[in-house]
C-alpha positions in Angstrom: -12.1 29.1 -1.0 -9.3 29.0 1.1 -5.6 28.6 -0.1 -5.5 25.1 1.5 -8.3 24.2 0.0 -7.2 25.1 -2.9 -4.5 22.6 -2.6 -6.5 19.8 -1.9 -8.6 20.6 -5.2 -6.0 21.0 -6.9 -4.8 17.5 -6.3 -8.5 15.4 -6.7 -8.6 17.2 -10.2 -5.2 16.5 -11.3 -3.9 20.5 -12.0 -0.4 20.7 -11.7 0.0 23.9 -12.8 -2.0 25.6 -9.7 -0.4 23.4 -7.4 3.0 24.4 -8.1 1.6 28.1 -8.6 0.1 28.1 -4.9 3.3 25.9 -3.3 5.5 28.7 -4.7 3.4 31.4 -3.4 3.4 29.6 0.1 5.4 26.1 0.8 3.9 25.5 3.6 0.5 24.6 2.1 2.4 21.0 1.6 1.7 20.7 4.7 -2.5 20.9 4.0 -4.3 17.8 5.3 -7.7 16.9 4.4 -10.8 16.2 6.9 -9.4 12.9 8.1 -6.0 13.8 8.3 -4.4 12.4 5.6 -1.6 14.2 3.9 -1.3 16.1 0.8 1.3 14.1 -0.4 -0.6 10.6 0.4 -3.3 11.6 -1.1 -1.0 12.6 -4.0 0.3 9.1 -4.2 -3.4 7.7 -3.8 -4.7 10.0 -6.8 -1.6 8.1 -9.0 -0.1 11.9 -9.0 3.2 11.3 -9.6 4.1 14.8 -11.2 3.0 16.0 -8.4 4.7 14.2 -5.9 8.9 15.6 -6.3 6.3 19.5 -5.9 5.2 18.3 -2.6 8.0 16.4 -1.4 10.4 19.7 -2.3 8.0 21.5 0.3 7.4 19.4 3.1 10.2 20.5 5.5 10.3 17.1 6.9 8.6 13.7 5.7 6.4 11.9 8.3 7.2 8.2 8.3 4.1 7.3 6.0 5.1 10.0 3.4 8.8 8.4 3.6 7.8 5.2 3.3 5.3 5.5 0.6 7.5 8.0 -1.7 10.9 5.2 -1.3 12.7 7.9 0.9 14.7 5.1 2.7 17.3 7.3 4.5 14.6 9.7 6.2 12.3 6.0 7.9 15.7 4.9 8.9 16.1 8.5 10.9 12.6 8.0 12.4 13.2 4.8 13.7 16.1 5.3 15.2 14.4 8.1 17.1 11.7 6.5 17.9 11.3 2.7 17.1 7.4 2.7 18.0 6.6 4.2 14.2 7.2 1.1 12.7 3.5 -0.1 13.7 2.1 3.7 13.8 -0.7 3.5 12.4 -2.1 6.9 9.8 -5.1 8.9 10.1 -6.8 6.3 7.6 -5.5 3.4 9.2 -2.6 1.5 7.6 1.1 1.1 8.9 4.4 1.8 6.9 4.3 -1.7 6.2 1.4 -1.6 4.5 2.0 2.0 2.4 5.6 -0.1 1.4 3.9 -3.1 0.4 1.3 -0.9 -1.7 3.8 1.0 -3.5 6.5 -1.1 -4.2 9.1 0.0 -1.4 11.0 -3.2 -1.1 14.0 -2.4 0.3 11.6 0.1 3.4 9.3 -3.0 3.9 12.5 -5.3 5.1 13.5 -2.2 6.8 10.2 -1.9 8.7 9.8 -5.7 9.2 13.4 -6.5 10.8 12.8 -3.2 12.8 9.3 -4.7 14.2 6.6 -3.9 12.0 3.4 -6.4 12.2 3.2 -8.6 8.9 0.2 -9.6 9.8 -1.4 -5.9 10.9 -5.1 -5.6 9.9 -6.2 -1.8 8.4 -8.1 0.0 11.1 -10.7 0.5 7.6 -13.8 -1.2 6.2 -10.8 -2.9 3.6 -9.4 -4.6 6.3 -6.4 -5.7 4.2 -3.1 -7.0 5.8 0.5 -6.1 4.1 0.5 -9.6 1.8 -2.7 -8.4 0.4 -1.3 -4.8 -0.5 1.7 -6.7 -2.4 -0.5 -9.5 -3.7 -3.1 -6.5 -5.5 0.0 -4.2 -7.1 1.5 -7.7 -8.2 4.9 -7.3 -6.1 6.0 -10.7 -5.9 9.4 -10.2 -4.3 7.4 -8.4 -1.0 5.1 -11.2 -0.9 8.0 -13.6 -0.6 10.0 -11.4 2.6 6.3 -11.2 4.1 6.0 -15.0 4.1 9.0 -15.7 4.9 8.4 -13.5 8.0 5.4 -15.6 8.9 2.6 -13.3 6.5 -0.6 -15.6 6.9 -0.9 -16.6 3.6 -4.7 -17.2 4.1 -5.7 -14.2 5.9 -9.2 -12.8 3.8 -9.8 -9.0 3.9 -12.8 -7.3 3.0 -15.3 -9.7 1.5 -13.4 -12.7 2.2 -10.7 -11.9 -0.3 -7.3 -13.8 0.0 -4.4 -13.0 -1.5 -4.3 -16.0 -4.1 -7.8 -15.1 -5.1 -6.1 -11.7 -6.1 -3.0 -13.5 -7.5 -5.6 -15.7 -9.5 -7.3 -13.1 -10.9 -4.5 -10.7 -12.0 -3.3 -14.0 -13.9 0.0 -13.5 -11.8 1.1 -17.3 -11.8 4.4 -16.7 -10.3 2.6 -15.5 -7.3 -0.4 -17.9 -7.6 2.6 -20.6 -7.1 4.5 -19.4 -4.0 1.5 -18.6 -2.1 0.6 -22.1 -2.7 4.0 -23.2 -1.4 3.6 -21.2 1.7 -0.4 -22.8 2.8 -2.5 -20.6 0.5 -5.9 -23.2 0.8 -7.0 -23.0 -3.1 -10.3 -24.1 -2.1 -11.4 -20.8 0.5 -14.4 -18.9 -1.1 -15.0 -15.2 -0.6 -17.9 -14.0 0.8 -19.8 -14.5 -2.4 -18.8 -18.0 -2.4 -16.0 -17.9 -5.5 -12.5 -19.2 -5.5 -9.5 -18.5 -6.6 -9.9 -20.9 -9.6 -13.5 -19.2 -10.0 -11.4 -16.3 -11.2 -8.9 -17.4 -13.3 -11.6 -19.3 -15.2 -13.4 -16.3 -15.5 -10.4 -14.0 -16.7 -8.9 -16.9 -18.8 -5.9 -17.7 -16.9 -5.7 -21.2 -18.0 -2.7 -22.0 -16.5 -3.5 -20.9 -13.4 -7.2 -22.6 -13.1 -4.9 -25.8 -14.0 -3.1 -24.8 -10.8 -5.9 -24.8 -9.2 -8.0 -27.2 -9.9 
């Protein structure tokens, strides 16, 4: 097995130990990207990795705009945009934009950043999920990124893969803050996925009585 591949195993199974072992015997394996393309450090994040990311981070000798956006390295997306404005609707070798990786991990203060520097609220992923940035913030339950990408004209009731919105997702996680301000903005509580169940259909089945009363 290769060194780089060794990397990238080293990352699906969670070792630590051997990653920081083979980054100290060469850095530049931070640099390893998979079949598709997708970073060592993304992939990181996507595993939940998070010992693993300040490793990977230390070795990369300069953060692409998805691995800055993603990790909260503010400072370093403001450098790229400046040099070249276009990134803020790049989209990554697994197709999402910045805004999406912000609104997926939590990156509040990037995702106004990218959004009053251009970036597309309302971009679909280039992937079978299909999502749009207000459905990354409506599944990791980020309710102050849901409000700026509203405010900014977010569809509120824009389905992704399977006919998903984000108030179904809202409904289900029992999130009635959320479940109320998408409401506020248009959110239809009556759309159905692609299986023909509602929002409400999911707060009654996870118990949220609260929210099926919003609902219903």
């Amino acid at each position: 097995m290769s060194q780089a591949a060794e990397v990238l195993a080293a990352i699906e199974g969670g070792d630590a130990g051997k990653l920081e072992m083979l980054l100290k015997e060469n850095p530049r394996l931070a640099s390893t990207r998979n079949s598709s393309g997708v970073s060592c450090i993304m992939q990181a994040l996507y595993r939940g990795r998070a010992e693993m990311i300040p490793l990977l981070v230390e070795a990369v000798p300069e953060l692409d705009v998805f691995e800055a956006t993603a990790t909260g390295c503010t400072q370093r997306v403001l450098e790229l945009l400046q040099g070249e404005p276009a990134l803020a609707n790049r989209w990554s070798a697994d197709g999402f934009t910045p805004l999406h990786f912000a609104c997926f991990f939590g990156q509040e203060e990037i995702a106004r950043l990218l959004i009053e520097r251009g970036a597309d609220v309302s971009g679909v992923a280039h992937n079978p999920m299909k999502v749009m940035p207000l459905h990354s913030a409506a599944a990791t339950r980020n309710l102050a990124i849901v409000r700026l990408l509203l405010e900014y004209g977010a569809p509120p009731n824009a389905p992704q893969q399977h006919g998903w919105t984000a108030l179904h997702a809202a409904a289900q996680n029992g999130d009635k803050p959320m479940v109320e301000l998408l409401m506020e903005h248009g959110a239809e509580r009556t759309l159905r996925n692609d299986d023909g169940i509602t929002a409400a259909d999911l707060a009654r089945k996870f118990s949220h009585g609260e929210i099926v009363a919003l609902l219903t």
